[in-house]
C-alpha positions as CSV (number, residue, x, y, z in Angstrom):
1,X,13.9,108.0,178.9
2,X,12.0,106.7,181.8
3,X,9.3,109.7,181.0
4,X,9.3,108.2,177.9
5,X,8.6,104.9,178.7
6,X,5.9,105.1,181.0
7,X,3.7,107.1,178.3
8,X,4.3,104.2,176.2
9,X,3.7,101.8,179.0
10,X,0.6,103.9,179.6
11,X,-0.3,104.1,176.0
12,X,0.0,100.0,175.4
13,X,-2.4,99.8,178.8
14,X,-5.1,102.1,177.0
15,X,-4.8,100.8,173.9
16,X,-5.7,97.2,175.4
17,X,-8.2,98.6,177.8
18,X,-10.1,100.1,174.6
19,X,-9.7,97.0,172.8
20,X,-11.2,94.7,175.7
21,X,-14.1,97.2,176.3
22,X,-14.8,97.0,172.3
23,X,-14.5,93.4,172.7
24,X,-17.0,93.1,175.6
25,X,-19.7,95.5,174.3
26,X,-19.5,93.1,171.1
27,X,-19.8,89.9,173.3
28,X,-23.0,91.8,175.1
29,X,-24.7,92.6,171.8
30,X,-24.0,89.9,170.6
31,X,-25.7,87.6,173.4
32,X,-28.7,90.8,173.2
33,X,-28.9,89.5,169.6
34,X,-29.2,85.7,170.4
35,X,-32.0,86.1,172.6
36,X,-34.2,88.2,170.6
37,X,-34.2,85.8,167.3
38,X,-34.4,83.0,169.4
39,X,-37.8,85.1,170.9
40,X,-38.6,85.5,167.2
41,X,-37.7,81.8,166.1
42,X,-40.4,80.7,168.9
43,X,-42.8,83.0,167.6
44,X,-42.5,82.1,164.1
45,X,-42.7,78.5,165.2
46,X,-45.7,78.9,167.0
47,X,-47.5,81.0,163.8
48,X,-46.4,78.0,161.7
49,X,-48.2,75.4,163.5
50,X,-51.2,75.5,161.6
51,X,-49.5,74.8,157.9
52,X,-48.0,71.6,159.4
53,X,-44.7,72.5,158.5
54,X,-41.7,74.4,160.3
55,X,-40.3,78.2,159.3
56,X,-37.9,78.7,156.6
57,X,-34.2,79.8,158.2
58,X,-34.6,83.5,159.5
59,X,-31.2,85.0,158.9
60,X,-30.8,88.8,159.9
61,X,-28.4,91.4,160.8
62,X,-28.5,92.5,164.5
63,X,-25.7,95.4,164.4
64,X,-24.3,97.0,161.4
65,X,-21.9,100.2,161.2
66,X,-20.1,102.2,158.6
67,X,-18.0,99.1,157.3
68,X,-21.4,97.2,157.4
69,X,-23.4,94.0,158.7
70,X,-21.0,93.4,162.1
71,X,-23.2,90.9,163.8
72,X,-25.3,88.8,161.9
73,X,-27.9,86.2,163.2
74,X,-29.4,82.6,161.9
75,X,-31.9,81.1,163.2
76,X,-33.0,77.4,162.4
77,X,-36.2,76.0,163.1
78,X,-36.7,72.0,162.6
79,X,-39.3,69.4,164.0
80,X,-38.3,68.1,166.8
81,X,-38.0,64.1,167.4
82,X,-37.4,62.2,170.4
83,X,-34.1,60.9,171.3
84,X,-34.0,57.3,171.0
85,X,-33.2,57.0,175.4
86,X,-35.4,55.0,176.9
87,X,-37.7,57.5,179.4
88,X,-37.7,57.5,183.0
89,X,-39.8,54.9,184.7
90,X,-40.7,57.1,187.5
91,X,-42.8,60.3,187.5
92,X,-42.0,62.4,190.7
93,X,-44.6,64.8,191.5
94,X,-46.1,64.7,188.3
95,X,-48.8,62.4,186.2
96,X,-46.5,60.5,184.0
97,X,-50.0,60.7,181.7
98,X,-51.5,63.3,179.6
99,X,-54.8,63.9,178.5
100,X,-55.6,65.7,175.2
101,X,-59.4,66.6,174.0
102,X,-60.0,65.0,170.8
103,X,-63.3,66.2,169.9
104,X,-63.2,67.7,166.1
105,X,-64.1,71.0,167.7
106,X,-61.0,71.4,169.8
107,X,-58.8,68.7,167.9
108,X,-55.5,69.0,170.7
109,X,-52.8,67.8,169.9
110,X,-49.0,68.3,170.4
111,X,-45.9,69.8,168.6
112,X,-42.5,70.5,169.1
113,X,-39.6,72.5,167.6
114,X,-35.8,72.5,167.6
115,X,-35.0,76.2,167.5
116,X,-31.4,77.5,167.5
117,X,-30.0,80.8,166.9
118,X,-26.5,81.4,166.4
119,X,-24.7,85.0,166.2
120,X,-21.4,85.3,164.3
121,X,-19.3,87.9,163.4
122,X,-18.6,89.9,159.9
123,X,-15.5,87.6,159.6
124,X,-17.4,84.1,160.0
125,X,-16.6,83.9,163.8
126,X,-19.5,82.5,166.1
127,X,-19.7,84.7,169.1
128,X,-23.0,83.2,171.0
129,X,-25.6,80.5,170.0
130,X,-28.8,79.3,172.0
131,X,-31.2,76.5,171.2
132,X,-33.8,74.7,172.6
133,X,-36.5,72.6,172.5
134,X,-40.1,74.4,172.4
135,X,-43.0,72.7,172.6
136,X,-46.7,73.5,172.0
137,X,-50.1,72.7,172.9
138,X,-51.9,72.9,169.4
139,X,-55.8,73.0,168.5
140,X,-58.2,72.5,165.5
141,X,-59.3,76.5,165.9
142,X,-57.5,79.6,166.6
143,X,-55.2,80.1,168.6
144,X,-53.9,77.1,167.5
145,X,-51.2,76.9,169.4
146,X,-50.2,77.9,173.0
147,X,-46.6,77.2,174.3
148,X,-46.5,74.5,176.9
149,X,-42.8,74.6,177.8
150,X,-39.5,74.0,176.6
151,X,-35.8,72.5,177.5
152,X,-32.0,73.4,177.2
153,X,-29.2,72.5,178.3
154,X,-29.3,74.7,181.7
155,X,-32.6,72.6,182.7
156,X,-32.4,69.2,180.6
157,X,-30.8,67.7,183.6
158,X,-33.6,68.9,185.9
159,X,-36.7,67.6,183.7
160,X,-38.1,64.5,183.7
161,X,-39.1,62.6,180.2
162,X,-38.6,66.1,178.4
163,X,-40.7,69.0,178.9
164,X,-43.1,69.7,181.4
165,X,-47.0,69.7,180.8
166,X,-50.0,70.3,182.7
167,X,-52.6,69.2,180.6
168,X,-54.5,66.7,182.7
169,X,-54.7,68.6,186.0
170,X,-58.3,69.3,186.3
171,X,-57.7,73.0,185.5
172,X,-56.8,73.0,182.3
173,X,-58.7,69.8,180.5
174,X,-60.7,71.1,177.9
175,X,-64.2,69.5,178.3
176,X,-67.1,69.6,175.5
177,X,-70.5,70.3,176.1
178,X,-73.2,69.8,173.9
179,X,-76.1,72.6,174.2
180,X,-79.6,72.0,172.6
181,X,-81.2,74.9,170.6
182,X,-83.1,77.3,172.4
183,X,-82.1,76.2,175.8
184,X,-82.7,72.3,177.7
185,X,-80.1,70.4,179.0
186,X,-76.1,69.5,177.7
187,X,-74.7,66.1,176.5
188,X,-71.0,65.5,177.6
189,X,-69.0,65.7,174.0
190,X,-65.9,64.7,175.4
191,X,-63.4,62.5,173.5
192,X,-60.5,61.5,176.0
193,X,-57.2,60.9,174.5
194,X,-54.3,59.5,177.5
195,X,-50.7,60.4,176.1
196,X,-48.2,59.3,177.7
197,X,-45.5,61.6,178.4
198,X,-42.6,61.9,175.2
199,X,-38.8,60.2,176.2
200,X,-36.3,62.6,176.7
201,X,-35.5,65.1,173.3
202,X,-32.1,65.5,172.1
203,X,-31.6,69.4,173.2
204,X,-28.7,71.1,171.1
205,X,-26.0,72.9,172.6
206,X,-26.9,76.1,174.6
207,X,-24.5,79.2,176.2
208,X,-26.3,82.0,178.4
């Protein structure tokens, strides 16, 4: 009898160890899976900048086996608008002012996005999510757009008025010359545009 129930004791103990593995190789996809569409739902974002308007939903699955789709993945991608908190008086260590080149030929300009991915099981269950706020330095010709920074939850506390920009330190204005045909001197073509920095953006729920 007691042989007999320490292999069942033993058995139970397996039988829960394979179940917690399964469960934790499930939990690790499925956070694999939320960080690659939300690295896909900034890149779609950042292609979409020159039609003006932000990506369809991108729903896909990220692991499927014999019974099917196990782990599937949404990803939402909406213009992002300031929260309606007042911003921080108070720039530390950085210009509370930003500069943009507004010359036709560069055209800079700002956008943000609200992207969140969430990863849910074949039953309906949510097993990760990550969002954030992405933000982009945009122009009249290609690339269009380059990534300035973004927030979350892990940093919003950190950041100061929302995200981070550079634009306005020396090194990275964009200045406009004007060159005469076959050589002479240049004309400044230089259309300054101060910005101040955006309040605070609402930053949806995030989980590493």
């Amino acid at each position: 009898m007691f042989l007999l129930a320490l292999l069942a004791v033993l058995g139970e103990t397996i039988v829960h160890g394979a179940a917690s593995l399964a469960q934790a190789a499930l939990r690790q996809r499925a956070l694999d899976a939320a960080r690659i569409a939300f690295v896909n739902g900034v890149r779609a974002a950042q292609v979409s900048v020159p039609s003006g308007a932000a990506p369809a939903p991108i729903a896909t699955c990220a692991f499927a086996d014999a019974n099917g789709c196990e782990i599937n993945v949404q990803t939402t991608i909406a213009t992002a608008t300031p929260s309606t908190a007042s911003a921080s008086s108070a720039c530390p260590g950085t210009p509370c002012t930003v500069v943009l080149q507004g010359n036709s030929a560069v055209g800079e300009a700002r956008a943000s996005f609200t992207i969140t991915s969430v990863v849910s099981a074949a039953s309906g269950a949510t097993l990760a999510t990550r969002g954030a706020i992405v933000s982009f330095r945009t122009f009249a010709t290609p690339p269009y757009a380059a990534i300035v920074g973004g927030t979350d939850a892990t940093l919003g506390a950190l950041l100061d008025g929302g995200t981070p920009d550079d634009a306005g330190a020396p090194n990275t204005l964009i200045a406009v010359e004007y060159r005469q045909s076959g050589g002479g001197g240049t004309t400044p073509g230089n259309v300054w545009q101060p910005t101040v920095e955006n309040p605070a953006l609402t930053v949806p729920a995030w989980e590493p």
